[in-house]
PDB file of N, H, CA, C and O in Angstrom:
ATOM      1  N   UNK A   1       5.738  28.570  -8.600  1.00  0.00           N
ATOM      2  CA  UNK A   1       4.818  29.689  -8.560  1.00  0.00           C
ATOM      3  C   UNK A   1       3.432  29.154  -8.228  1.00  0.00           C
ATOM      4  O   UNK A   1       3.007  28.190  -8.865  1.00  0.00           O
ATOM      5  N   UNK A   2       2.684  29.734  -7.245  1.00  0.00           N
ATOM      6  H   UNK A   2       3.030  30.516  -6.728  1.00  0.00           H
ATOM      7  CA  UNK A   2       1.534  29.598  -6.683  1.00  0.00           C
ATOM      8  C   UNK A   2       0.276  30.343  -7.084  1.00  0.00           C
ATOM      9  O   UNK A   2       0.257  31.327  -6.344  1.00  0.00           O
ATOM     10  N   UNK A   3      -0.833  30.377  -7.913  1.00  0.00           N
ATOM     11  H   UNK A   3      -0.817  29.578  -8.514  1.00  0.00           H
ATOM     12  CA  UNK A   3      -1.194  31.271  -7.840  1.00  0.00           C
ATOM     13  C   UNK A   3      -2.929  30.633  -7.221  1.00  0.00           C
ATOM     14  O   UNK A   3      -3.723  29.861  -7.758  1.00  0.00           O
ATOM     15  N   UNK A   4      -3.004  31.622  -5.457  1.00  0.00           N
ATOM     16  H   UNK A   4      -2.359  32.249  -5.021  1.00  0.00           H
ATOM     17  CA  UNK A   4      -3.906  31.435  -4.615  1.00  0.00           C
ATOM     18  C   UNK A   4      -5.134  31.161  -4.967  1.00  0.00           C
ATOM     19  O   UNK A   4      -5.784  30.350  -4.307  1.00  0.00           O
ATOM     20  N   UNK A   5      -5.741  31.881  -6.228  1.00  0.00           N
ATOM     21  H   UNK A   5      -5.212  32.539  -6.764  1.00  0.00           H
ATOM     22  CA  UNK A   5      -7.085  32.006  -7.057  1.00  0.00           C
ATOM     23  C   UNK A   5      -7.364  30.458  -7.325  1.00  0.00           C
ATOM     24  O   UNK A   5      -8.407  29.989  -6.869  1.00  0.00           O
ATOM     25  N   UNK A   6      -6.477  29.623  -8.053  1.00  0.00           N
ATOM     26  H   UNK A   6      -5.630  30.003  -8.424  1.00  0.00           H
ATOM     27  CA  UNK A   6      -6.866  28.303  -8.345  1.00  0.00           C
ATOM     28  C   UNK A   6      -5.734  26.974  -7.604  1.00  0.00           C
ATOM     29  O   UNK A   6      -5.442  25.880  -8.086  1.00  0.00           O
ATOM     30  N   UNK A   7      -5.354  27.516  -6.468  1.00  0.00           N
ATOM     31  H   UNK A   7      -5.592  28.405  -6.077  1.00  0.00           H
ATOM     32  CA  UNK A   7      -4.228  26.877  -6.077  1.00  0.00           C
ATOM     33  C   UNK A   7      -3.365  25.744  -6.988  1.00  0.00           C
ATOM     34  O   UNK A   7      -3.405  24.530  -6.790  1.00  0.00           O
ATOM     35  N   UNK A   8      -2.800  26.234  -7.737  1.00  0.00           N
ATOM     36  H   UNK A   8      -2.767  27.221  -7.898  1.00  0.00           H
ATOM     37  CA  UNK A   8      -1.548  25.297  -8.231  1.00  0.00           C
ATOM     38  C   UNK A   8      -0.710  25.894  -8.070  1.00  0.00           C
ATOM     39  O   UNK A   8      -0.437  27.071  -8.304  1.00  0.00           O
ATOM     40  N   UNK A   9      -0.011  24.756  -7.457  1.00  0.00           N
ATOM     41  H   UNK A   9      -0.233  23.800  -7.266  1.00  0.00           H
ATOM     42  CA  UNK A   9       1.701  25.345  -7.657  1.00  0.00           C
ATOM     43  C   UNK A   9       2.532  24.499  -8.801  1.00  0.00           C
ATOM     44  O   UNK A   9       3.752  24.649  -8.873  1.00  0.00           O
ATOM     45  N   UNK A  10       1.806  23.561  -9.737  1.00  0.00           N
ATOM     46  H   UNK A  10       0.815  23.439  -9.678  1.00  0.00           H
ATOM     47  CA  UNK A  10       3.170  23.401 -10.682  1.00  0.00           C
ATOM     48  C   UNK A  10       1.839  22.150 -11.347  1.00  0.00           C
ATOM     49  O   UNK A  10       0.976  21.589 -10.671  1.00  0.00           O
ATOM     50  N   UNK A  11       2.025  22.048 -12.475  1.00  0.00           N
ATOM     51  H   UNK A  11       2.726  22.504 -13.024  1.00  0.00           H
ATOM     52  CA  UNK A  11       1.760  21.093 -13.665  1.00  0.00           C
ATOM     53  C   UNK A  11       2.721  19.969 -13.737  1.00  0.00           C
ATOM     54  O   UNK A  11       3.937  20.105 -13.868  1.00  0.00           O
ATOM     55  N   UNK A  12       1.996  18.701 -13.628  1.00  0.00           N
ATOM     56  H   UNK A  12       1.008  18.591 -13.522  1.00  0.00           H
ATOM     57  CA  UNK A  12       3.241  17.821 -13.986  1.00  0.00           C
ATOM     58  C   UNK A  12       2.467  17.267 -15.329  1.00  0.00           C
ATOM     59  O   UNK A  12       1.281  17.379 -15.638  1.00  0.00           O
ATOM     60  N   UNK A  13       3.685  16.556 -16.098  1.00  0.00           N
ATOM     61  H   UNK A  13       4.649  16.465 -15.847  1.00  0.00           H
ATOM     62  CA  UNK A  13       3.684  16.103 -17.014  1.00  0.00           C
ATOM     63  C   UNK A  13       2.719  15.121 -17.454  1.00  0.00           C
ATOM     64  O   UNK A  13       2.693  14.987 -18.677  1.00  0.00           O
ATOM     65  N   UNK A  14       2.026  14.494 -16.884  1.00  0.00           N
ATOM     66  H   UNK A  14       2.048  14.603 -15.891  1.00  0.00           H
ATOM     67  CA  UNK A  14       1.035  13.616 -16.478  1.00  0.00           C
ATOM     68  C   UNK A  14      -0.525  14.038 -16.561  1.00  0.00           C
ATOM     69  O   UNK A  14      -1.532  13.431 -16.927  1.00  0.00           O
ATOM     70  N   UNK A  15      -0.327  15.139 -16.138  1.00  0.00           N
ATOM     71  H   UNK A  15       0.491  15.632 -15.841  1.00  0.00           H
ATOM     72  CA  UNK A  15      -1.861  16.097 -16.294  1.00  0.00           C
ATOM     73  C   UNK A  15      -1.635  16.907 -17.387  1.00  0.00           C
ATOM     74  O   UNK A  15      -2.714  17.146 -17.929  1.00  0.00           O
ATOM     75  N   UNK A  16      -0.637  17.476 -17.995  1.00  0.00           N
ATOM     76  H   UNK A  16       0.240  17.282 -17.554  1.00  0.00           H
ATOM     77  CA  UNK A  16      -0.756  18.388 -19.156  1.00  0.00           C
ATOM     78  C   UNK A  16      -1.133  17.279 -20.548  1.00  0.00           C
ATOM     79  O   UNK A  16      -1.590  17.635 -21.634  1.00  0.00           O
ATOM     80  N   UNK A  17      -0.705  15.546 -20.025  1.00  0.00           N
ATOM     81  H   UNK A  17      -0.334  15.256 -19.142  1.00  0.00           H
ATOM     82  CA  UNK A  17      -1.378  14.865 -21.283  1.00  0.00           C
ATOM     83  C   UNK A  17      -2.537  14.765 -20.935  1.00  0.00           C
ATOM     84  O   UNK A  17      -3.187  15.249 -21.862  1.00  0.00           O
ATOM     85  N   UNK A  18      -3.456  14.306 -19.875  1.00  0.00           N
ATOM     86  H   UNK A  18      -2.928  13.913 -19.122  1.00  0.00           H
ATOM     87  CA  UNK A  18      -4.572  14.374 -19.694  1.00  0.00           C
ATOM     88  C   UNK A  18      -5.509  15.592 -20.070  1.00  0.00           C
ATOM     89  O   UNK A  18      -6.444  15.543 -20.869  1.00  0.00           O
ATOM     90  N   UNK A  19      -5.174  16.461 -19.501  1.00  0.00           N
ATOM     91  H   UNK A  19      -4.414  16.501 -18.852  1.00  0.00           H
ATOM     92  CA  UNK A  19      -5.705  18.017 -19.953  1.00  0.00           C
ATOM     93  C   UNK A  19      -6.028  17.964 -21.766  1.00  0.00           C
ATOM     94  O   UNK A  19      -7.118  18.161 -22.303  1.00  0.00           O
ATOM     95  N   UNK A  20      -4.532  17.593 -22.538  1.00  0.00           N
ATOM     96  H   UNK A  20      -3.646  17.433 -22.102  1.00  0.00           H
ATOM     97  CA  UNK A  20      -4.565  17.440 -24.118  1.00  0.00           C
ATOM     98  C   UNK A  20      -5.781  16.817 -24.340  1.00  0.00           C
ATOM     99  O   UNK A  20      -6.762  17.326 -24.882  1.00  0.00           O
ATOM    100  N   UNK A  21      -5.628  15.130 -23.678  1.00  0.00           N
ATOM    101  H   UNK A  21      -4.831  14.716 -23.238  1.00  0.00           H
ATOM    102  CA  UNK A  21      -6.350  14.230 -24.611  1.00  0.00           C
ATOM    103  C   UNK A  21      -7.595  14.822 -23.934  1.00  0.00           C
ATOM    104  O   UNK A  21      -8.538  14.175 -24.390  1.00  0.00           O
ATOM    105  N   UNK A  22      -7.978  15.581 -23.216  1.00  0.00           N
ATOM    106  H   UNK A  22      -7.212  16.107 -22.846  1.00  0.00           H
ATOM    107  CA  UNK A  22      -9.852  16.065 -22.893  1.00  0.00           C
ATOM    108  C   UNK A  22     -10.214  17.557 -23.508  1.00  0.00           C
ATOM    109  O   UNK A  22     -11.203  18.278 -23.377  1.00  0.00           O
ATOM    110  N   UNK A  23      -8.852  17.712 -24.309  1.00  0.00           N
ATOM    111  H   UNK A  23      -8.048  17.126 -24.416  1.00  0.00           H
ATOM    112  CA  UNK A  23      -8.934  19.317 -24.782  1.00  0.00           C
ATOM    113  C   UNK A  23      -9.930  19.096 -26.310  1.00  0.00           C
ATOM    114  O   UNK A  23      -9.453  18.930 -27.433  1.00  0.00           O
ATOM    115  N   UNK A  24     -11.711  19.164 -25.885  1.00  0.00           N
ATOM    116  H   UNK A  24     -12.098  19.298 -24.973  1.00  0.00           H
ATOM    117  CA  UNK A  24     -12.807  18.230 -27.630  1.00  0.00           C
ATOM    118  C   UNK A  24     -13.124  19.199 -27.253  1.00  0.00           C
ATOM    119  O   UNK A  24     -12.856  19.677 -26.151  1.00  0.00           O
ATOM    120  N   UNK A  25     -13.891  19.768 -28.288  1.00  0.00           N
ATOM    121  H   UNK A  25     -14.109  19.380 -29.183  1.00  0.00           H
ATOM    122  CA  UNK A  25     -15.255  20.758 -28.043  1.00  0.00           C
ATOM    123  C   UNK A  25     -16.051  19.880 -29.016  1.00  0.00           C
ATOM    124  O   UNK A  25     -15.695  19.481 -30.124  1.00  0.00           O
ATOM    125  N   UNK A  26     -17.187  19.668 -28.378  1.00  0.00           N
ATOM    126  H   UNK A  26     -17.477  19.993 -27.477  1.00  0.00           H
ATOM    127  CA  UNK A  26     -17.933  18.687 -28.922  1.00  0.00           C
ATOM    128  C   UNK A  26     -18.889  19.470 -29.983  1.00  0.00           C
ATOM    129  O   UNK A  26     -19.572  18.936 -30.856  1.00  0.00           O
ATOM    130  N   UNK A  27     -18.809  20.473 -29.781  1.00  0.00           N
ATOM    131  H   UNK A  27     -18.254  20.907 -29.071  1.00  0.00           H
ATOM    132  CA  UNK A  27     -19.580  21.662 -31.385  1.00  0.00           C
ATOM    133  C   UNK A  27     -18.854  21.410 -32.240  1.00  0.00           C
ATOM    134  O   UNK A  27     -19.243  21.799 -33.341  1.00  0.00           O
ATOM    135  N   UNK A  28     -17.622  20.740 -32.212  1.00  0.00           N
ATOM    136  H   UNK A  28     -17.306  20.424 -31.318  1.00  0.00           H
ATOM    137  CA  UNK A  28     -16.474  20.843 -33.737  1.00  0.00           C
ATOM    138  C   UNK A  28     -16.355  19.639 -34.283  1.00  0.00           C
ATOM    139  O   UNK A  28     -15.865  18.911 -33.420  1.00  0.00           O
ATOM    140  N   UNK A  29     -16.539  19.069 -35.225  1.00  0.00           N
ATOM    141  H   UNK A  29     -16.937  19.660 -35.926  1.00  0.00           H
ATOM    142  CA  UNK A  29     -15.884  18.135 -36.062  1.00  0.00           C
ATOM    143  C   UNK A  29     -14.600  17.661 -35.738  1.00  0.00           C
ATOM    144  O   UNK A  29     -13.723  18.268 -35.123  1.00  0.00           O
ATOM    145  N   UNK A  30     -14.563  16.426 -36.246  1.00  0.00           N
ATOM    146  H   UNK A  30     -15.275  15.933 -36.745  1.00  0.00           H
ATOM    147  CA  UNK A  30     -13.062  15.598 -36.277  1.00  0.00           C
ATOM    148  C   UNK A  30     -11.840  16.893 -36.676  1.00  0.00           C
ATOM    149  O   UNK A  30     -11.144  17.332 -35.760  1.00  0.00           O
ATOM    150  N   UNK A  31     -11.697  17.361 -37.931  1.00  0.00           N
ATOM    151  H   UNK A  31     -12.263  17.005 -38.675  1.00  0.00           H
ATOM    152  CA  UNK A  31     -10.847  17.853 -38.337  1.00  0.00           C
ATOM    153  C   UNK A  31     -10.899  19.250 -37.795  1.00  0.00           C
ATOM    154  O   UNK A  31      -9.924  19.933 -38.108  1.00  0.00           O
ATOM    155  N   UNK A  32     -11.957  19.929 -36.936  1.00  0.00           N
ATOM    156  H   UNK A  32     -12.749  19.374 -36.681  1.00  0.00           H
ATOM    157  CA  UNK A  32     -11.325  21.237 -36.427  1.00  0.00           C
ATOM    158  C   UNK A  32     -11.051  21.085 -34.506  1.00  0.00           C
ATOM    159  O   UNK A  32     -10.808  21.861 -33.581  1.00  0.00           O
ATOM    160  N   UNK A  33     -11.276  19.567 -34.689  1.00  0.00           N
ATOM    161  H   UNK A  33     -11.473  18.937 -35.440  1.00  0.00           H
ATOM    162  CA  UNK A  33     -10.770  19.439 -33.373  1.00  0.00           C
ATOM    163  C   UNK A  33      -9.084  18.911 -33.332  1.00  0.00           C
ATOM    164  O   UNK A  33      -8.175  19.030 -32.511  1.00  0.00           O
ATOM    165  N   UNK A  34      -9.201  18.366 -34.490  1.00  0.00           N
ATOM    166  H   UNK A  34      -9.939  18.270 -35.158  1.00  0.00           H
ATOM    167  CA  UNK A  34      -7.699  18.022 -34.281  1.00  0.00           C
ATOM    168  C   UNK A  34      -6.646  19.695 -35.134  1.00  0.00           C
ATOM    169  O   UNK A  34      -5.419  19.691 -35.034  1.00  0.00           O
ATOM    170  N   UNK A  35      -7.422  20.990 -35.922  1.00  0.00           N
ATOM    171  H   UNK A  35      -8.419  20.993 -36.003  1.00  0.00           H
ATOM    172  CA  UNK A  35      -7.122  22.088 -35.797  1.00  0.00           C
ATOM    173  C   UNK A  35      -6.629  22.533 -34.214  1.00  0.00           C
ATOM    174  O   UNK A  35      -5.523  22.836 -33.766  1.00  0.00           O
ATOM    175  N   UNK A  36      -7.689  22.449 -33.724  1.00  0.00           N
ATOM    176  H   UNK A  36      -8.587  22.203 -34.088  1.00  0.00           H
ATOM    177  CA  UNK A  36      -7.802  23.280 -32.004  1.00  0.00           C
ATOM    178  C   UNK A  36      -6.665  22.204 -30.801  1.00  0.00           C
ATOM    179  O   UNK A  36      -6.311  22.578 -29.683  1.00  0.00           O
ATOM    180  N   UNK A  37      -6.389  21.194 -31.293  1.00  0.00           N
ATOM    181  H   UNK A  37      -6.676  20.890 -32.201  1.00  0.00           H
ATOM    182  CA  UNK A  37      -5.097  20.536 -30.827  1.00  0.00           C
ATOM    183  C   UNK A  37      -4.229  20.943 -31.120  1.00  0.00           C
ATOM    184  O   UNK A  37      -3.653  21.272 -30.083  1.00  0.00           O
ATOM    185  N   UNK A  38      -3.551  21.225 -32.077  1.00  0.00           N
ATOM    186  H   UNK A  38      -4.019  20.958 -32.919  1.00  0.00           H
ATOM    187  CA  UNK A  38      -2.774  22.076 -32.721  1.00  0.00           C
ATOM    188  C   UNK A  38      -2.516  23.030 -32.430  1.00  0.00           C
ATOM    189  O   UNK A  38      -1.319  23.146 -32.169  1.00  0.00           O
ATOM    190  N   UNK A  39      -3.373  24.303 -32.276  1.00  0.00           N
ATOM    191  H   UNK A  39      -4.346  24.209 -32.488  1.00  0.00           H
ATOM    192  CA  UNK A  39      -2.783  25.290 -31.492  1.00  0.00           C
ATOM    193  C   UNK A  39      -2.673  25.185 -30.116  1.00  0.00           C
ATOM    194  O   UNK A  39      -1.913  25.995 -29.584  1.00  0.00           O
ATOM    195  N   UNK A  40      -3.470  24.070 -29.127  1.00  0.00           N
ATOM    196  H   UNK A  40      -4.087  23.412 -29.559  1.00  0.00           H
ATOM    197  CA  UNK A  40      -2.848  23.580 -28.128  1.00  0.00           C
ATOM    198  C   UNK A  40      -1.603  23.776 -27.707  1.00  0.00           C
ATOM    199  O   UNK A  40      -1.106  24.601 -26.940  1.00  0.00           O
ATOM    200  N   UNK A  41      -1.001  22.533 -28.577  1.00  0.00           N
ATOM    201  H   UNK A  41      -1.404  21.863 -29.200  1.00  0.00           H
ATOM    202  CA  UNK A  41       0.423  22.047 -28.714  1.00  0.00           C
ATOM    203  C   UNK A  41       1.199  23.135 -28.948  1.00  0.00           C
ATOM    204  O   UNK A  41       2.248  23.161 -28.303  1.00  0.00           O
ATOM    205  N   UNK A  42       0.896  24.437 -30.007  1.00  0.00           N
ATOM    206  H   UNK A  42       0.044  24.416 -30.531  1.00  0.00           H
ATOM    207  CA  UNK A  42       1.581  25.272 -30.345  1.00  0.00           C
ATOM    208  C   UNK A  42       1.793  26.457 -28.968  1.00  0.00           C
ATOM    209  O   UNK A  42       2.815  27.090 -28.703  1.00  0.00           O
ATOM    210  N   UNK A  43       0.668  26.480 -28.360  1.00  0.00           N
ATOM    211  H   UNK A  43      -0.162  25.967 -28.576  1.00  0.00           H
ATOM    212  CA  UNK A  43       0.790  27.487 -27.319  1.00  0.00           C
ATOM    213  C   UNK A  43       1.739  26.964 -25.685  1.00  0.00           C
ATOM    214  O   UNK A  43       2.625  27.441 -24.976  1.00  0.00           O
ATOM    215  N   UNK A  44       1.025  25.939 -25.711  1.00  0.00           N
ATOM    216  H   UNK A  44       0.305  25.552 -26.286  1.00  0.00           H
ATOM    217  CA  UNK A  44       1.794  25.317 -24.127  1.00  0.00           C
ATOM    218  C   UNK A  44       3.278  24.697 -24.709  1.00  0.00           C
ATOM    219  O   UNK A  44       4.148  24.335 -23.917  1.00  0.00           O
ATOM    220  N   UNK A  45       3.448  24.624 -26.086  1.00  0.00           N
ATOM    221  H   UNK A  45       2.741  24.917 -26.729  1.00  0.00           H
ATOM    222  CA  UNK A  45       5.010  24.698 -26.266  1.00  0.00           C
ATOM    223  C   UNK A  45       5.854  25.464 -26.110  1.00  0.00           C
ATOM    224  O   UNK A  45       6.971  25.226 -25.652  1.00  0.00           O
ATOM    225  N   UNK A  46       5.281  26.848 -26.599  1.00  0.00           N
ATOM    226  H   UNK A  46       4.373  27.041 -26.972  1.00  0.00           H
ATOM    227  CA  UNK A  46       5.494  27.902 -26.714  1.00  0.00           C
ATOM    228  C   UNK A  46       5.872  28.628 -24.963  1.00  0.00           C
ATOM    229  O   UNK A  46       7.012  28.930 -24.609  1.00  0.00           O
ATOM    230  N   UNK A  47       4.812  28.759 -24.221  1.00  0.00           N
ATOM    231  H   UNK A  47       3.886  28.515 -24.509  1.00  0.00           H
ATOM    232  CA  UNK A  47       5.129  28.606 -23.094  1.00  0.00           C
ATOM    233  C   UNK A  47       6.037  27.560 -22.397  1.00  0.00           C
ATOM    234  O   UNK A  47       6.551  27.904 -21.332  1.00  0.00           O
ATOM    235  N   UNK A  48       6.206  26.732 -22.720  1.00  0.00           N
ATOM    236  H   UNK A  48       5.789  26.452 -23.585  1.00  0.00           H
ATOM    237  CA  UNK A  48       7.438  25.940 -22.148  1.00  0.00           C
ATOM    238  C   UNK A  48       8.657  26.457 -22.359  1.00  0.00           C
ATOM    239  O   UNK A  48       9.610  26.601 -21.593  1.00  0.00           O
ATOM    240  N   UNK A  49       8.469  26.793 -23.822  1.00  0.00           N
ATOM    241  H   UNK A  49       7.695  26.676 -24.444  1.00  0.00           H
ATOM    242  CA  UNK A  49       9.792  27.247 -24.306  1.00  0.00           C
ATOM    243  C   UNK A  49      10.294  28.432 -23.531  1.00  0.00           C
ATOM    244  O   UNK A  49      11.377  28.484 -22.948  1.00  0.00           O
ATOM    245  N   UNK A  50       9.158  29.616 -23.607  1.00  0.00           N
ATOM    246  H   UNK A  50       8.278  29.574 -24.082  1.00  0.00           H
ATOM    247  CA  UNK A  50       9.538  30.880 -22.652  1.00  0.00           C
ATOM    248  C   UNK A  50       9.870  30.803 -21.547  1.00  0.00           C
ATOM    249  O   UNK A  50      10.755  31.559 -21.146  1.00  0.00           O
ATOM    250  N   UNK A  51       9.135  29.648 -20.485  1.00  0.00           N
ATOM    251  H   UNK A  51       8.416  29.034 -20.811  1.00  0.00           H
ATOM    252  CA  UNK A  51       9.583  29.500 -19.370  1.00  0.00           C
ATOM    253  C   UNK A  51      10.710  28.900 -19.078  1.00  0.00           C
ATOM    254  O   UNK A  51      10.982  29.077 -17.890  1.00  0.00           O
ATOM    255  N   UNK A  52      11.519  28.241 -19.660  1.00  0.00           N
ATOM    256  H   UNK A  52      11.297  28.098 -20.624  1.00  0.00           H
ATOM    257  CA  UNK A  52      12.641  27.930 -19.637  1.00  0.00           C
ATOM    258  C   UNK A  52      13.520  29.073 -19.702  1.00  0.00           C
ATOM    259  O   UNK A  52      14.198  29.471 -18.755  1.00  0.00           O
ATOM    260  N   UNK A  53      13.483  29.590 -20.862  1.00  0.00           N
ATOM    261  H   UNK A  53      12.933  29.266 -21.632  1.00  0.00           H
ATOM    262  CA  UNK A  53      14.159  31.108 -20.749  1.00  0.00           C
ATOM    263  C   UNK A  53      14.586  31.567 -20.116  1.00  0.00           C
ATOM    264  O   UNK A  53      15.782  31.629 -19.830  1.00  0.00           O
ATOM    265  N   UNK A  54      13.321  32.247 -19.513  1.00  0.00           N
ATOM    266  H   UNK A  54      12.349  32.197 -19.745  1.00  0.00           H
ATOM    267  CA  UNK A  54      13.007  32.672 -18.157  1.00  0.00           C
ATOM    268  C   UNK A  54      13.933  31.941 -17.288  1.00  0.00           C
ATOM    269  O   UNK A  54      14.997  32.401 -16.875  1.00  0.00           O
ATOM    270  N   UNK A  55      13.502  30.865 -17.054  1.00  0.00           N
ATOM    271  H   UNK A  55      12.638  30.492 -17.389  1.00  0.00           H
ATOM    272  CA  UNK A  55      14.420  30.488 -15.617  1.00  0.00           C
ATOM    273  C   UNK A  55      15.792  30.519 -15.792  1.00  0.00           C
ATOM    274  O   UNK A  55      16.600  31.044 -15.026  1.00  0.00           O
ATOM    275  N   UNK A  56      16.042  29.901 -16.892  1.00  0.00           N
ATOM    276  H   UNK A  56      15.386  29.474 -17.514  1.00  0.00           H
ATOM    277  CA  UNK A  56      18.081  29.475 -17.669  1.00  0.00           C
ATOM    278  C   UNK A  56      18.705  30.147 -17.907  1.00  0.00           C
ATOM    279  O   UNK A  56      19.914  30.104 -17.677  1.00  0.00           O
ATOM    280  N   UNK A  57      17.820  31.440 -18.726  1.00  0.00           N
ATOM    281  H   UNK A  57      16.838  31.474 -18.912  1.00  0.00           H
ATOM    282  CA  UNK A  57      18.768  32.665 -19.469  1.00  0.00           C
ATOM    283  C   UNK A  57      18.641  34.060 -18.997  1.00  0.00           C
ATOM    284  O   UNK A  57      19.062  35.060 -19.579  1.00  0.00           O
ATOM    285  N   UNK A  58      17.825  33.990 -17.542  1.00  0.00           N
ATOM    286  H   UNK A  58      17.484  33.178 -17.070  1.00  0.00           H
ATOM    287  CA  UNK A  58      16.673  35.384 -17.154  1.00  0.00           C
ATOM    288  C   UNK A  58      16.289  36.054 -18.277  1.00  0.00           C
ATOM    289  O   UNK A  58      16.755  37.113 -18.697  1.00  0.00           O
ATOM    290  N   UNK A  59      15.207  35.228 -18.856  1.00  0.00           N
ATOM    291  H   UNK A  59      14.828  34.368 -18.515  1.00  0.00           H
ATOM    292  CA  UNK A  59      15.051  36.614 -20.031  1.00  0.00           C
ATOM    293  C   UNK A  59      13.529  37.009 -19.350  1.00  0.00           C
ATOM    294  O   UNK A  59      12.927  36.218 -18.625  1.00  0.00           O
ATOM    295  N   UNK A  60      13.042  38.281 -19.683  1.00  0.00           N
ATOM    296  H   UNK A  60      13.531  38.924 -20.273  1.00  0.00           H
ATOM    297  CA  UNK A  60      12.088  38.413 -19.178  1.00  0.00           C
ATOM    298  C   UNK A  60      10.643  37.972 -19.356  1.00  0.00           C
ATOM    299  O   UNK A  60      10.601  37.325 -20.402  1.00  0.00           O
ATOM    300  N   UNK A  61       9.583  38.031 -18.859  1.00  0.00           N
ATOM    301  H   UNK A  61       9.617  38.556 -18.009  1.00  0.00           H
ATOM    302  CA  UNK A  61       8.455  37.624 -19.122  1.00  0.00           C
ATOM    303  C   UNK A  61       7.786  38.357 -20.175  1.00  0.00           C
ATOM    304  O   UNK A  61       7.110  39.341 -19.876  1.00  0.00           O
ATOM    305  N   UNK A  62       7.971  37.762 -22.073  1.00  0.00           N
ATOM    306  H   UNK A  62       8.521  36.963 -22.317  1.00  0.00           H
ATOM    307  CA  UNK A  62       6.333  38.690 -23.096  1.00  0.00           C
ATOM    308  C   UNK A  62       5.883  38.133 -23.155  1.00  0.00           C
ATOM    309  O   UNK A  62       6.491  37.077 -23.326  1.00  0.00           O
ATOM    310  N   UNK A  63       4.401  38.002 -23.114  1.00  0.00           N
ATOM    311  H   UNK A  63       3.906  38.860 -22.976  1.00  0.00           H
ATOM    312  CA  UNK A  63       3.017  37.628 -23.519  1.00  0.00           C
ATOM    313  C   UNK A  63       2.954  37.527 -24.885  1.00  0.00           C
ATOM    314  O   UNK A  63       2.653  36.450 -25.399  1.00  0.00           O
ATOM    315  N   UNK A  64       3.283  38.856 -25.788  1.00  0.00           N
ATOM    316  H   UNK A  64       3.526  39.732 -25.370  1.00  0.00           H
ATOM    317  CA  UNK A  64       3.131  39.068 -26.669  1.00  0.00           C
ATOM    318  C   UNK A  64       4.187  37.988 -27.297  1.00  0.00           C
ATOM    319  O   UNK A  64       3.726  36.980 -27.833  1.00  0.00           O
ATOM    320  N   UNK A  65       5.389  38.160 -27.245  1.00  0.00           N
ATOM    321  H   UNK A  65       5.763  38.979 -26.810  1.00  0.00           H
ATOM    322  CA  UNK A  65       5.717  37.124 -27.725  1.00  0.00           C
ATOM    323  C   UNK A  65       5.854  35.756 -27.909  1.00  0.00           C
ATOM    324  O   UNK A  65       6.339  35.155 -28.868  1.00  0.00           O
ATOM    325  N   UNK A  66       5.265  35.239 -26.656  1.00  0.00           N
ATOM    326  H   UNK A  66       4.871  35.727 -25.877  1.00  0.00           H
ATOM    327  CA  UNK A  66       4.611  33.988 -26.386  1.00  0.00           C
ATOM    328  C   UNK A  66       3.519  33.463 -27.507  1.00  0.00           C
ATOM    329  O   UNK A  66       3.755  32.385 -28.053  1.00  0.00           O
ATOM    330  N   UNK A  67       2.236  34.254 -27.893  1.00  0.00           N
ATOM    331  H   UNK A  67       2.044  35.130 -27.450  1.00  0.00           H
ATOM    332  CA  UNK A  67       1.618  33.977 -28.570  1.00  0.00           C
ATOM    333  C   UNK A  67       1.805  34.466 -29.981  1.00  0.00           C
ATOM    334  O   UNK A  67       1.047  34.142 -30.895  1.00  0.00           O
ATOM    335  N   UNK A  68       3.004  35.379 -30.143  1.00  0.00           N
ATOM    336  H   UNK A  68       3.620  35.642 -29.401  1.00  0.00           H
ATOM    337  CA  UNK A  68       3.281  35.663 -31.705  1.00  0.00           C
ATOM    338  C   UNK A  68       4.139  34.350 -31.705  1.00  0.00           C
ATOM    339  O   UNK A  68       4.333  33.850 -32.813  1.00  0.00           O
ATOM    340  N   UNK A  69       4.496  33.938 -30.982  1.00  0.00           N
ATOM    341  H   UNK A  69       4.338  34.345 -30.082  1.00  0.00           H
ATOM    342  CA  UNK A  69       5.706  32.762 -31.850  1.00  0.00           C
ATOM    343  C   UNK A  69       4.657  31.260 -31.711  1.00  0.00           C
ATOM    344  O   UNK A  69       5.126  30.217 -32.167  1.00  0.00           O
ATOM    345  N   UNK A  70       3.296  31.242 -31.088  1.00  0.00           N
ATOM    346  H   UNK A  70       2.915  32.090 -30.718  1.00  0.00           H
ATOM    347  CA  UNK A  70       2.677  29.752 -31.066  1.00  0.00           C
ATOM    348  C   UNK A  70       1.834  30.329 -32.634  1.00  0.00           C
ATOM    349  O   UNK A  70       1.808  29.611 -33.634  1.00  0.00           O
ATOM    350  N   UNK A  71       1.313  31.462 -32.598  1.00  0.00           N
ATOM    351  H   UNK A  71       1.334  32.045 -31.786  1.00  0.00           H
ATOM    352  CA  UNK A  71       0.805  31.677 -33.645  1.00  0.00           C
ATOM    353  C   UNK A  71       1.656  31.407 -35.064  1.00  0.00           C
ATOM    354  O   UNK A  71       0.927  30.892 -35.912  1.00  0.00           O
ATOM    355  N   UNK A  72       2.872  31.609 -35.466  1.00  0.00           N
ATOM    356  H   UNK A  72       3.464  32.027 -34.777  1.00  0.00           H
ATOM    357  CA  UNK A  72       3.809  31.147 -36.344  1.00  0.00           C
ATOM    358  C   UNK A  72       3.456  29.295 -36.454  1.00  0.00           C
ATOM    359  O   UNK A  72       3.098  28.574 -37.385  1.00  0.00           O
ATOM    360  N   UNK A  73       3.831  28.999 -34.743  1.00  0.00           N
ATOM    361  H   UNK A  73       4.122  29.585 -33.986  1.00  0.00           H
ATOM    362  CA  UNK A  73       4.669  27.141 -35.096  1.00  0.00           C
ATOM    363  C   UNK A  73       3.083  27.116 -35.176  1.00  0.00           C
ATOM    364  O   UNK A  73       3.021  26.208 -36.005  1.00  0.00           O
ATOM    365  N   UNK A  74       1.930  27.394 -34.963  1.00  0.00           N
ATOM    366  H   UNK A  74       1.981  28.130 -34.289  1.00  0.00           H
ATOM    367  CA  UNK A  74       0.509  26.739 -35.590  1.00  0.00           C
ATOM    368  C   UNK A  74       0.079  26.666 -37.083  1.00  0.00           C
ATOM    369  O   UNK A  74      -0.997  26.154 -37.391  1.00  0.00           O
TER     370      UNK A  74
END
């Protein structure tokens, strides 16, 4: 999937750790930065997980449930 606005067509594995380890907000402390990692991890898991779905099981595309279930594993 392509989308024209920011041209990517696909994330590799390589940049989604890079992306992590630069994911600081330098307004936050040690411990609510490693909070805001956390739901990181919880959301682009979460999306992994759906997109697999998606492709393996056709299930369809929720949003909503995408972020009700990162909101849980956070």
């Amino acid at each position: 999937m392509c989308d024209s606005w920011i041209r990517v067509s696909s994330v590799h594995h390589n940049q989604a750790r890079i992306h992590f380890q630069h994911f600081h907000m330098s307004s936050l402390n040690t411990r609510q930065n490693t909070m805001w990692k956390g739901m990181w991890l919880a959301i682009v898991g979460e999306i992994w997980r759906h997109r697999n779905e998606v492709i393996f099981k056709q299930k369809k595309v929720d949003t909503e449930e995408i972020f009700s279930l990162a909101q849980v594993n956070a």
